[in-house]
N, C-alpha and C positions, 0 to 999 in steps of 0.2 A: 523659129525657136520651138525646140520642142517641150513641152511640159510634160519631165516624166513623173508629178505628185500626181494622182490619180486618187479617187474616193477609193480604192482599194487599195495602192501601194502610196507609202513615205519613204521618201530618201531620208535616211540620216547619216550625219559623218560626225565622226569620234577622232578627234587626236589624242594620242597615245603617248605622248611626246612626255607629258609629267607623269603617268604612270611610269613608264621607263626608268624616268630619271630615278624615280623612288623605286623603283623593284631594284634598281642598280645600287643605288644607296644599302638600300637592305640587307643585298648579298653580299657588297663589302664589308658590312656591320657586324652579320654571322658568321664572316671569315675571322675576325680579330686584327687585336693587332699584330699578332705572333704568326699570321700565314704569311711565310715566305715563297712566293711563286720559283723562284730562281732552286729553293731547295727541293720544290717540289718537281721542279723539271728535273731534275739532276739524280730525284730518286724514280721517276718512271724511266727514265735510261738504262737506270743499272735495273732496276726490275726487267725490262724489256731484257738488255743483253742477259743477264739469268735467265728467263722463260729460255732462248734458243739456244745456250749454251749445251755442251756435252749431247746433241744431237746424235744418234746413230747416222749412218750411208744414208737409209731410206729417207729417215727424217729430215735429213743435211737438201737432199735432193727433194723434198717437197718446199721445205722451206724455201730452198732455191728456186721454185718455179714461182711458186707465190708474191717471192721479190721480184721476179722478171713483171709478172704480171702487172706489177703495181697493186696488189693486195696487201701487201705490208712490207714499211718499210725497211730501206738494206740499214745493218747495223752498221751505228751512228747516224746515220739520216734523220731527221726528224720528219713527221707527214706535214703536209700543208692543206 
């Protein structure tokens, strides 16, 4: 067995596990009770379809390379 404590290095180990939980808590707490996730998804959709809307030819066809490419997703897709 090796002993890696040495007079110059200490292992330490920290679990994280109750911070989490409470930075998790928190940002629920900052969100309210009034954030509705479900409306928020449903307003970055229509944002998204508005940003690509009314594209010209050039535009129409970058935009189209960009979906091939998997850079952004095709409208109504969501990314994962």
């Amino acid at each position: 067995m090796i002993d890696r404590n040495t007079s110059d290095h200490q292992i330490f180990e920290f679990d994280l596990t109750e911070h989490e939980a409470r930075r998790r808590t928190e940002v629920l707490a900052a969100l309210g009770d009034t954030w509705d996730p479900i409306a928020v998804m449903a307003a970055e959709t229509e944002a998204h379809r508005l940003l690509y809307s009314g594209l010209d030819a050039e535009q129409q066809a970058t935009y189209d390379m960009l979906v091939a490419a998997d850079v952004l997703p095709a409208a109504g897709r969501e990314r994962s």
